[in-house]
VMD Tcl script that builds the backbone (N, CA, C; Angstrom):
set m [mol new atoms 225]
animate dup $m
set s [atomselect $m all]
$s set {name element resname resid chain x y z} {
  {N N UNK 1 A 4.852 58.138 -202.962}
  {CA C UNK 1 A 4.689 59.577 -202.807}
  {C C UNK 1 A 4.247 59.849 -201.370}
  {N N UNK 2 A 4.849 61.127 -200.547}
  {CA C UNK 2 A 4.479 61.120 -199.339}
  {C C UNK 2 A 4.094 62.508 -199.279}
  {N N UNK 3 A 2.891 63.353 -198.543}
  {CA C UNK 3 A 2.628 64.005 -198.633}
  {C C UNK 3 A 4.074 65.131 -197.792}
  {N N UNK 4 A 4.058 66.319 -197.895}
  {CA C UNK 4 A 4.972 67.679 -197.720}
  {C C UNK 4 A 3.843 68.777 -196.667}
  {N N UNK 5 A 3.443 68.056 -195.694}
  {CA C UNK 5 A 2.587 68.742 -195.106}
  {C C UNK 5 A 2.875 70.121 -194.857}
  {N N UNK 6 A 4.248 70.976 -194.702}
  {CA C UNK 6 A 4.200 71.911 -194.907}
  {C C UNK 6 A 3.857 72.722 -196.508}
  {N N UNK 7 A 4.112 72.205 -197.293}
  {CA C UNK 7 A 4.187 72.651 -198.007}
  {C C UNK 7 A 2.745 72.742 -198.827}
  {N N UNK 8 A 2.264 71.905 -198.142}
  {CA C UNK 8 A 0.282 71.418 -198.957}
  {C C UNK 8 A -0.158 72.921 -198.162}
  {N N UNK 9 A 0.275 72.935 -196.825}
  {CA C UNK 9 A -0.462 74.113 -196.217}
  {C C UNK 9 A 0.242 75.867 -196.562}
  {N N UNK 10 A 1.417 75.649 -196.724}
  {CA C UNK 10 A 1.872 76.725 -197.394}
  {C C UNK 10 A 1.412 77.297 -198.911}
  {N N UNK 11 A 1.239 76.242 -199.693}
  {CA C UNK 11 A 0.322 76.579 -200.621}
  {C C UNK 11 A -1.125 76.700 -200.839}
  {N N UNK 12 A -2.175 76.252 -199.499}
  {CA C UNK 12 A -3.439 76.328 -199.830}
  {C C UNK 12 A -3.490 77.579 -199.013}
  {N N UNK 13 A -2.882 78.189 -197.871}
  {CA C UNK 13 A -2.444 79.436 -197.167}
  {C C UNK 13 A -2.227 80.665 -198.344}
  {N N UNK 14 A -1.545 80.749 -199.702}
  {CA C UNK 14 A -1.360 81.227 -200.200}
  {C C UNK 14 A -2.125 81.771 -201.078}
  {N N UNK 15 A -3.099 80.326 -201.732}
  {CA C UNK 15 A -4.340 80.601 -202.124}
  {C C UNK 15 A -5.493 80.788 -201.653}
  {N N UNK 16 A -5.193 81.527 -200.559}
  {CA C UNK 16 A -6.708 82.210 -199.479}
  {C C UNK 16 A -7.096 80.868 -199.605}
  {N N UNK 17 A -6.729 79.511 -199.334}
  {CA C UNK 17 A -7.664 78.391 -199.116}
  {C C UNK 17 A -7.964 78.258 -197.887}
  {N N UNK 18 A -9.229 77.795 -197.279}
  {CA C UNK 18 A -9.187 77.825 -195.786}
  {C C UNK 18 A -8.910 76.068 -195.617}
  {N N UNK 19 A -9.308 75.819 -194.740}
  {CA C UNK 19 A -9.021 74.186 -194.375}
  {C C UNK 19 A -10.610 73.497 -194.602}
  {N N UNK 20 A -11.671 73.989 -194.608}
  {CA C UNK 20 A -12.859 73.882 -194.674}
  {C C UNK 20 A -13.192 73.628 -196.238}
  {N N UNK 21 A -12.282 74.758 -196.764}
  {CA C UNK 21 A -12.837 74.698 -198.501}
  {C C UNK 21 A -12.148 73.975 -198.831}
  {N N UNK 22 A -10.954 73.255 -198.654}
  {CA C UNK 22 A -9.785 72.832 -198.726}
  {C C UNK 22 A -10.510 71.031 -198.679}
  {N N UNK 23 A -11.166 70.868 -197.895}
  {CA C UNK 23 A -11.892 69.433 -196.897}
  {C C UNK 23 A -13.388 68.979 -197.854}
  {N N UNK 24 A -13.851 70.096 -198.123}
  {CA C UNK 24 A -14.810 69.960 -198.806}
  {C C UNK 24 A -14.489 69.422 -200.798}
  {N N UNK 25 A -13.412 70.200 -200.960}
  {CA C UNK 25 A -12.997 70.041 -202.482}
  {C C UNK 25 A -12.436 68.281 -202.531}
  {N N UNK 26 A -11.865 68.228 -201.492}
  {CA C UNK 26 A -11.138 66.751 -202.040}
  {C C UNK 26 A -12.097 65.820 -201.069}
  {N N UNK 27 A -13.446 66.183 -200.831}
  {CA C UNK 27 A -14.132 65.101 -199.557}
  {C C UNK 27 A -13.720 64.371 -198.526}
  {N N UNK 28 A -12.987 65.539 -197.718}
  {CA C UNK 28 A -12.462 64.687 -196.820}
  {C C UNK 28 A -13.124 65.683 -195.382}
  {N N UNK 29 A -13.808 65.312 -194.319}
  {CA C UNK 29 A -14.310 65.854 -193.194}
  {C C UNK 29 A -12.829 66.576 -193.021}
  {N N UNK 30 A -13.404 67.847 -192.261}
  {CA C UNK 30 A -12.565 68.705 -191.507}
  {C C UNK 30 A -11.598 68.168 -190.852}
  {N N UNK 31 A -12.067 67.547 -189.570}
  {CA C UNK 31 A -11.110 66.626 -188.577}
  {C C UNK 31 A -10.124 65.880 -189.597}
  {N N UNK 32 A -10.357 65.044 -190.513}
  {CA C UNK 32 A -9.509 64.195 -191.172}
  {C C UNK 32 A -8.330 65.234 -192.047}
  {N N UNK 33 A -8.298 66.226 -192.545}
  {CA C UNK 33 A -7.465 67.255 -193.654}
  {C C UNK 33 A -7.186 67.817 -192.414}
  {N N UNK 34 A -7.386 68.108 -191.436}
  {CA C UNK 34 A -6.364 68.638 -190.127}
  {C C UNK 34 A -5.687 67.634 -189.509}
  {N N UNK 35 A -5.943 66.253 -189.234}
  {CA C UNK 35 A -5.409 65.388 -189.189}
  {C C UNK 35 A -3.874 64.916 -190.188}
  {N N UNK 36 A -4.314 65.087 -191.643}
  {CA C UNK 36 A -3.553 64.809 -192.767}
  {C C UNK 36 A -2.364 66.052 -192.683}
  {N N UNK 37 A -2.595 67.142 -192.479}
  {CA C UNK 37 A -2.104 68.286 -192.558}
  {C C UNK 37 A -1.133 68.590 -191.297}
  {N N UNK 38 A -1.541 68.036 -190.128}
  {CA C UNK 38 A -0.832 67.820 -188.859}
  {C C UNK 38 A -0.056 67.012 -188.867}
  {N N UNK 39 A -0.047 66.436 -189.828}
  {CA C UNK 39 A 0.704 64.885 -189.309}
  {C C UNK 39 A 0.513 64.050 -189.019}
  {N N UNK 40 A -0.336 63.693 -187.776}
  {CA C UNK 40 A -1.007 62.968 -187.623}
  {C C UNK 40 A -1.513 61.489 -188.757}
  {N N UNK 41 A -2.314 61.667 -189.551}
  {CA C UNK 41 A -2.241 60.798 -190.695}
  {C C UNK 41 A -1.859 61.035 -192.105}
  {N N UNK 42 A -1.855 59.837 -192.638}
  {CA C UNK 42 A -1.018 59.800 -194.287}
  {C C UNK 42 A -2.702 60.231 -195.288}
  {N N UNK 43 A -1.682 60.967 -196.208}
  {CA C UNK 43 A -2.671 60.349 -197.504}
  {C C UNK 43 A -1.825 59.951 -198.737}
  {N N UNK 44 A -3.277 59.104 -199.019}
  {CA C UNK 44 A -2.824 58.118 -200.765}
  {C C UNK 44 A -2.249 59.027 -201.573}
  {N N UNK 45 A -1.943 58.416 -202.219}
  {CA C UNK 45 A -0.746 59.140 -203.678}
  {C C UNK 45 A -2.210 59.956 -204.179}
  {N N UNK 46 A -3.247 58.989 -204.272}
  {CA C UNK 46 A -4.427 59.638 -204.879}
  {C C UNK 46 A -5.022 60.911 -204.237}
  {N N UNK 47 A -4.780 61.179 -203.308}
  {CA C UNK 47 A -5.318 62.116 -202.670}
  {C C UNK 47 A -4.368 63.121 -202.237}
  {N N UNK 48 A -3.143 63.043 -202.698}
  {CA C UNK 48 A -2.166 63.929 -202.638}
  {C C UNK 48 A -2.219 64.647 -204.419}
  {N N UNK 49 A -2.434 63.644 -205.483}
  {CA C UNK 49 A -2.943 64.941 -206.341}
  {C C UNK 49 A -4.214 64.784 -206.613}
  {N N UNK 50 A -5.220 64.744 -205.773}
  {CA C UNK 50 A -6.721 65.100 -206.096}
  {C C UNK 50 A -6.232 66.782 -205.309}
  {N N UNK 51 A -5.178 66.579 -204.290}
  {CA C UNK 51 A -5.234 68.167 -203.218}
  {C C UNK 51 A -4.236 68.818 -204.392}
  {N N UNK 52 A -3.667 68.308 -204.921}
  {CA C UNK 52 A -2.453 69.394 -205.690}
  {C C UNK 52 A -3.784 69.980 -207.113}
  {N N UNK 53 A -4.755 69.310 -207.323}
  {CA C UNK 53 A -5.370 69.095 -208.705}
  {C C UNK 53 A -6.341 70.901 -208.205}
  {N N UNK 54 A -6.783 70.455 -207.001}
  {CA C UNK 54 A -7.611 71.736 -206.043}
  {C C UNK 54 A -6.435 73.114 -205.963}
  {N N UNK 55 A -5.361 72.641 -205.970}
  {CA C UNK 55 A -4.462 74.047 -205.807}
  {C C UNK 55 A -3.390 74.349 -207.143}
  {N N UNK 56 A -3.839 73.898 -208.062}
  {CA C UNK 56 A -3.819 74.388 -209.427}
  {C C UNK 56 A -1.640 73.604 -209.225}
  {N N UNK 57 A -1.438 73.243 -208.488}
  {CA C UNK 57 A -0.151 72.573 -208.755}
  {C C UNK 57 A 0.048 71.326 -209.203}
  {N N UNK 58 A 1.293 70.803 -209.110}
  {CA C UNK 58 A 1.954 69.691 -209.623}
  {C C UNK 58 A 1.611 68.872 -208.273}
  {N N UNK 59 A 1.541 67.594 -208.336}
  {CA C UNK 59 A 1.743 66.876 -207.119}
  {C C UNK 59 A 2.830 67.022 -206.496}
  {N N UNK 60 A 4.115 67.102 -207.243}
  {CA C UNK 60 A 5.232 66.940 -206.607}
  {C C UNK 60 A 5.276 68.086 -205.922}
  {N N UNK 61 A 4.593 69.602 -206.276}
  {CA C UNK 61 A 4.852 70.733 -205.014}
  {C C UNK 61 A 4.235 70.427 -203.905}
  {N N UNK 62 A 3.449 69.354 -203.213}
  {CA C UNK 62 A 3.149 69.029 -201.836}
  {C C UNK 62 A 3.838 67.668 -201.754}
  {N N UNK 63 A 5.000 66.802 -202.518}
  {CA C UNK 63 A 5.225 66.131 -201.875}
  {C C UNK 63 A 6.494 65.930 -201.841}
  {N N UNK 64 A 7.361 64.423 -201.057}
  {CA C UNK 64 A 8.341 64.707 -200.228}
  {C C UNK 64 A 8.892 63.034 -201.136}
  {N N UNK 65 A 9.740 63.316 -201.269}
  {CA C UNK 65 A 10.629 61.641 -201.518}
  {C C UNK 65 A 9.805 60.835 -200.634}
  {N N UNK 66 A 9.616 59.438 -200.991}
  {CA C UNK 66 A 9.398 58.428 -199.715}
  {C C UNK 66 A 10.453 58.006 -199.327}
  {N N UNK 67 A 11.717 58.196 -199.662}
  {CA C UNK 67 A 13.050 57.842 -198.723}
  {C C UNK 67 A 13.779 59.227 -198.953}
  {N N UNK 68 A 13.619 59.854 -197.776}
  {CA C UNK 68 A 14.529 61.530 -197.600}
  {C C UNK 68 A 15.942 60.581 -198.104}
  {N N UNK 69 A 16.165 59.451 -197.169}
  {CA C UNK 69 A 17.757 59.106 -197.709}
  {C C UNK 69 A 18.499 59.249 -199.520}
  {N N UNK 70 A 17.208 59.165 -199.831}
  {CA C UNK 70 A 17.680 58.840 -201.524}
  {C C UNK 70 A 17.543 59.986 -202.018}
  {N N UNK 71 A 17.582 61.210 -201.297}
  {CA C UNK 71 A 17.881 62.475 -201.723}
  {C C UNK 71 A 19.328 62.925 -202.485}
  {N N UNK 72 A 19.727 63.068 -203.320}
  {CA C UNK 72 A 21.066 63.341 -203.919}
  {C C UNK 72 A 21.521 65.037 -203.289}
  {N N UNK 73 A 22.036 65.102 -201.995}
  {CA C UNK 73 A 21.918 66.695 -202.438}
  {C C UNK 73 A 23.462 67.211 -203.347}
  {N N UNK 74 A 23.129 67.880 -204.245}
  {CA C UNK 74 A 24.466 68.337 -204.895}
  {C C UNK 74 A 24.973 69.839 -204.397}
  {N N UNK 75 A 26.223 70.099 -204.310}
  {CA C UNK 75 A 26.624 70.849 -203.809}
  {C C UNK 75 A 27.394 71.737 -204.892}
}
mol reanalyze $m
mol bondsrecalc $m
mol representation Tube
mol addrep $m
């Protein structure tokens, strides 16, 4: 599972989440969930739904195939 960094922030954006309340819910320092959220670094499968568990979603709405290649797109 790979995190959908747009999409973690498009949905905690949605839920008036700030990045602070956001850092605090899943214990992760500020710097590090702006880090995760930038790009910059990965997070664990575990911590991709401890953040989906905080924004009332599925894991899979913040995350991304781990091989984009093995995407089927159908047309």
């Amino acid at each position: 599972m790979v995190l959908n960094r747009y999409a973690l922030r498009a949905i905690r954006e949605s839920h008036g989440i700030t990045l602070t309340d956001m850092a605090e819910a899943v214990g992760l320092s500020l710097p590090m969930l702006s880090r995760i959220e930038s790009g910059e670094r990965n997070a664990s499968a575990a911590r991709i739904r401890q953040m989906a568990s905080v924004l009332g979603v599925s894991p899979l709405a913040i995350s991304s195939p781990a091989d984009p290649e093995a995407v089927e797109v159908v047309e």
